[in-house]
C-alpha positions as CSV (number, residue, x, y, z in Angstrom):
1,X,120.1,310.4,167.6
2,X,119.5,314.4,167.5
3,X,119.6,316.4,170.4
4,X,116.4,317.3,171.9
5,X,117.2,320.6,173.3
6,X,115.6,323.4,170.9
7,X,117.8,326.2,170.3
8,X,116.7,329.5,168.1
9,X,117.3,329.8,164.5
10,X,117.5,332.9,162.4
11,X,114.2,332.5,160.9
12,X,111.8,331.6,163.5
13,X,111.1,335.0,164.7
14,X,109.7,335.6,161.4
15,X,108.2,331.9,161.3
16,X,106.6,333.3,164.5
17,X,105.2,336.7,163.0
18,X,103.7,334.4,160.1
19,X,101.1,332.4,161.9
20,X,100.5,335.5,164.5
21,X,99.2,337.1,161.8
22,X,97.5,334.1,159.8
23,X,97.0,331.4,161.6
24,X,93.5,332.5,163.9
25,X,90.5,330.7,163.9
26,X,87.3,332.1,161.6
27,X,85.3,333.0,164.4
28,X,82.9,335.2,162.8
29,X,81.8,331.6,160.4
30,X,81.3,329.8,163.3
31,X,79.1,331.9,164.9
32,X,77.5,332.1,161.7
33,X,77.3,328.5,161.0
34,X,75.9,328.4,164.3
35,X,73.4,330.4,163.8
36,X,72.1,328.7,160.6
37,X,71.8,325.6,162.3
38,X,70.1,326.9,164.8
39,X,67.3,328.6,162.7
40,X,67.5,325.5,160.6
41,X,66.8,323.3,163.1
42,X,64.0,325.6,164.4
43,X,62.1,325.7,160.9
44,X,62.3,322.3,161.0
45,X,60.6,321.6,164.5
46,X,58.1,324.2,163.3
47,X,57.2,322.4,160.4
48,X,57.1,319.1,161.8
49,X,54.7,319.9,164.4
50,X,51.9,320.8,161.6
């Protein structure tokens, strides 16, 4: 069985500078997703209670 103790490897620094600088989440769609679902939903109330 391999040893579960982690120890450093060359690469992981850069590994490590990789997803700091790719992996973040697309916060600006969300909000905007959210936003379109909102005014969505509200056009649809709107027009639902004619």
């Amino acid at each position: 069985m391999k040893s579960m103790i982690w120890r450093p490897e060359a690469k992981d620094e850069q590994v490590n500078q990789y997803l700091d600088h790719e992996n973040h989440a697309p916060y600006p769609t969300i909000l905007i997703s959210m936003f379109g679902l909102f005014c969505l939903l509200t056009m649809l109330v709107l027009l639902g209670s004619f």
